[in-house]
KOLMI-935328 format. One line per 3 residues: number of its first residue (from 1); their letters; for each residue x, y, z of N, C-alpha, C. Coordinates in Angstrom, 3 decimals. Layout:
residues N
NUM	A	X/Y/Z/X/Y/Z/X/Y/Z  ...
***
This chain:
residues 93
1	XXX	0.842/-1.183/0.000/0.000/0.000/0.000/0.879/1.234/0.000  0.644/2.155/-0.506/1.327/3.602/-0.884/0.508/4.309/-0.002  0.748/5.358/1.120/1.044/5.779/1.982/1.485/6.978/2.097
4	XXX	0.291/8.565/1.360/0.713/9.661/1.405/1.352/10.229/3.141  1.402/11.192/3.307/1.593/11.475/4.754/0.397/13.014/4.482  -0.759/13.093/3.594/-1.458/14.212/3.764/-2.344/13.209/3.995
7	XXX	-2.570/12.067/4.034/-3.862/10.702/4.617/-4.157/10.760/5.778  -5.247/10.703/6.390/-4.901/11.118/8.070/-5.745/10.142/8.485  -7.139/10.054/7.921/-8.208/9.043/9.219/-7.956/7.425/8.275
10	XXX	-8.754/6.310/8.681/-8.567/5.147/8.118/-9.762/5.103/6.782  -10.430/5.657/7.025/-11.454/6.000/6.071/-11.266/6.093/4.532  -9.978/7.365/5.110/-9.327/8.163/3.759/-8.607/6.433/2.943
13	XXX	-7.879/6.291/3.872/-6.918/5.179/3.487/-7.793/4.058/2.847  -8.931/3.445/2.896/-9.484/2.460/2.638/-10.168/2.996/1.179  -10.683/4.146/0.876/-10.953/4.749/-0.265/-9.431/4.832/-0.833
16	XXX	-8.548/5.429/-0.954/-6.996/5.481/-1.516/-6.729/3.767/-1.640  -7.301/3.006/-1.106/-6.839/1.834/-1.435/-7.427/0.681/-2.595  -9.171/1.493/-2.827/-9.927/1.158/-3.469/-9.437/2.080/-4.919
19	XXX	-9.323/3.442/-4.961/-8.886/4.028/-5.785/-7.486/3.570/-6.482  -6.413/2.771/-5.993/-5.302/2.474/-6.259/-5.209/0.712/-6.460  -6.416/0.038/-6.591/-6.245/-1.227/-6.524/-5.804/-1.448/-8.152
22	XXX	-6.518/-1.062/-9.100/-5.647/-1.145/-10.560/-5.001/-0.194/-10.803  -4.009/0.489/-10.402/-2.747/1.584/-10.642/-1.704/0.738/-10.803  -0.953/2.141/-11.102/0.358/2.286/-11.348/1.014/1.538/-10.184
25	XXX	2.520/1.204/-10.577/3.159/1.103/-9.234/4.943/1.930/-10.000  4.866/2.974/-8.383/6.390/2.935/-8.712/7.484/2.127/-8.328  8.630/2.471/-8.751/9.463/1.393/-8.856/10.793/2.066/-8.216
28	XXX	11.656/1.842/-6.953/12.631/1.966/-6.557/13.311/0.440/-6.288  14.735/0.561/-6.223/16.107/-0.196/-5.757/16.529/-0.260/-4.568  16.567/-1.669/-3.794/16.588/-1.282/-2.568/18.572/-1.451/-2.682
31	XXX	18.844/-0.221/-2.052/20.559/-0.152/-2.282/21.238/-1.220/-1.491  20.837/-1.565/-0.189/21.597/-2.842/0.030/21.969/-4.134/-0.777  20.785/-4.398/-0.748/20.278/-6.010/-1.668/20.293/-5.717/-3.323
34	XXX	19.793/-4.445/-3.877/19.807/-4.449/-5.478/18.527/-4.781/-6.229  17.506/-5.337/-5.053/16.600/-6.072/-5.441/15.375/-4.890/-5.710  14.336/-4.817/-6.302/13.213/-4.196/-6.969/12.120/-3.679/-5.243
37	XXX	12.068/-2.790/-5.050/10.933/-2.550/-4.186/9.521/-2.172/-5.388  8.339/-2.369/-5.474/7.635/-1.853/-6.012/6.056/-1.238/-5.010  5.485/0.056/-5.204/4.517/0.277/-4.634/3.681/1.040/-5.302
40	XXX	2.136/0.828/-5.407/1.059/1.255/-5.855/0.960/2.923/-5.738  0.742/3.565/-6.790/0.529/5.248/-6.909/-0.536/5.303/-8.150  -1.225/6.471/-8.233/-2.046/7.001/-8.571/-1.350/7.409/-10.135
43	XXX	-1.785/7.032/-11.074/-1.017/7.510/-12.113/-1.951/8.710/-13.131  -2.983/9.230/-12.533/-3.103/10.174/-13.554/-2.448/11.337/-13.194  -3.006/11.848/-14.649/-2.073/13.516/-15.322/-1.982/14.346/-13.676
46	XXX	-3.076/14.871/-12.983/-2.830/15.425/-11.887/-2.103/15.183/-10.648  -2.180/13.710/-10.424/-1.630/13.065/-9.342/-0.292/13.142/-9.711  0.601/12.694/-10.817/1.796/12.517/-11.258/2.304/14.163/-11.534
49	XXX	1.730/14.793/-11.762/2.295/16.372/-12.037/2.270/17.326/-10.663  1.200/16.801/-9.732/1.685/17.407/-8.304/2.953/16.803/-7.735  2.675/15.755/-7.721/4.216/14.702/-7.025/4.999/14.293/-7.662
52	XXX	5.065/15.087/-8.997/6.551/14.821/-9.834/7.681/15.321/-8.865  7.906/15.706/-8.284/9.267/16.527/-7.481/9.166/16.361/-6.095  8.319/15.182/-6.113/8.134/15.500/-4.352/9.362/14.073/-3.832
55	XXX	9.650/14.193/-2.413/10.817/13.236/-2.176/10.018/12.542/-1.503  10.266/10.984/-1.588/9.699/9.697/-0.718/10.587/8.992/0.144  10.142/8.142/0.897/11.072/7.360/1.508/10.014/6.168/2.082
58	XXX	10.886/4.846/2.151/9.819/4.157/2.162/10.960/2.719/3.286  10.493/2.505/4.058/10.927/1.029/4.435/10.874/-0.145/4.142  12.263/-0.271/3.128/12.422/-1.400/2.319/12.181/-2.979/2.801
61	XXX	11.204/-3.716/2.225/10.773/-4.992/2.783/11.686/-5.529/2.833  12.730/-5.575/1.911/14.487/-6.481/1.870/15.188/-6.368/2.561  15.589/-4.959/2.915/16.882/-4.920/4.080/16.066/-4.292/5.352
64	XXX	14.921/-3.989/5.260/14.454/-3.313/6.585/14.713/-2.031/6.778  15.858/-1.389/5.886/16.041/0.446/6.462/14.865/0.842/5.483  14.961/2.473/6.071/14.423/3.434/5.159/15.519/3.887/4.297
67	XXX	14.732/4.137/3.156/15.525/4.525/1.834/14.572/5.865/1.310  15.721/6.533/0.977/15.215/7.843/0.135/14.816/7.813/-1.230  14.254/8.856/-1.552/14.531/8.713/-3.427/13.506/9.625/-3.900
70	XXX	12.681/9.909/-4.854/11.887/10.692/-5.327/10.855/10.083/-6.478  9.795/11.018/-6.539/8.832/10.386/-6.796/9.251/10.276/-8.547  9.792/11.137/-9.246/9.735/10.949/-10.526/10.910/9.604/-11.012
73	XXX	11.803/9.459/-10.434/12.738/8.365/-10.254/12.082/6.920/-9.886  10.944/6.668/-9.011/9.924/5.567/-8.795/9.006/5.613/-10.520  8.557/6.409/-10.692/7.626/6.972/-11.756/8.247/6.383/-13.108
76	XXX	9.322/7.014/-13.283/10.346/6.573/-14.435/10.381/4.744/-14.765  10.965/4.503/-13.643/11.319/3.073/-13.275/9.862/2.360/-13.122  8.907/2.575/-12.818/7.795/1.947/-13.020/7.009/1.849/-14.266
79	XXX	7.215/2.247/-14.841/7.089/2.823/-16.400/7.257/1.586/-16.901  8.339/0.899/-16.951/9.115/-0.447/-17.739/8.443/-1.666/-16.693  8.281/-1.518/-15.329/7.876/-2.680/-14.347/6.323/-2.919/-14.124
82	XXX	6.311/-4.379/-14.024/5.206/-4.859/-13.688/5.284/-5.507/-12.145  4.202/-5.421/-11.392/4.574/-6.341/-10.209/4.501/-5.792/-8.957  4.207/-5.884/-7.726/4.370/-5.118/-6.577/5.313/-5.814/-5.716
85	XXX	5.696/-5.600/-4.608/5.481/-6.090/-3.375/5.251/-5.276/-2.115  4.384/-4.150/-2.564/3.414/-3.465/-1.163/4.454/-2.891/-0.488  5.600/-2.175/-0.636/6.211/-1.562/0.206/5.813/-0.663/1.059
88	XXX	5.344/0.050/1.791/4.536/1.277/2.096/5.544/2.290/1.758  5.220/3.487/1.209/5.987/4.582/0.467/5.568/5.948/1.274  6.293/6.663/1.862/5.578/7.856/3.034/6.553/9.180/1.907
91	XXX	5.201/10.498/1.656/5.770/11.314/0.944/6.633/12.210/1.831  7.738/12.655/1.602/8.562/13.923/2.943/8.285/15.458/1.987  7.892/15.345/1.012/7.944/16.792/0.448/9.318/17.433/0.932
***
């Protein structure tokens, strides 16, 4: 599940989860391991053009740290990938 940090009650989250069940997923590298993190985002024109520049960080299911990176760099790389594995992704703006 992808995991804005402007989400606040469980409500929101269960609609964002219904809204994101056939999306996009972006795509980061987890730098320890090398291995593919993938997580569910919103891929239309508005959603992707507000959070083109915004920075993420997400706690990699593989090695367990948090990892940095940005949303157009997930975006890019998801582009070519198919596949999840539910990382949760928290935005830092």
């Amino acid at each position: 599940m992808c995991r804005h940090a402007d989400i606040e009650t469980d409500s929101e989250r269960r609609v964002l989860n219904r809204e994101m069940a056939h999306q996009f997923h972006l795509r980061f590298r987890c730098q320890r391991t090398g291995k593919d993190v993938d997580c569910p985002a919103a891929d239309d024109f508005a959603s992707v053009r507000a959070r083109w520049n915004d920075a993420v960080e997400f706690t990699c299911p593989h090695c367990h740290k948090l990892h940095h990176s940005t949303f157009k760099e997930g975006y890019m790389a998801g582009t070519i990938a198919v596949g999840s594995t539910g990382a949760p992704v928290i935005e830092t703006r």
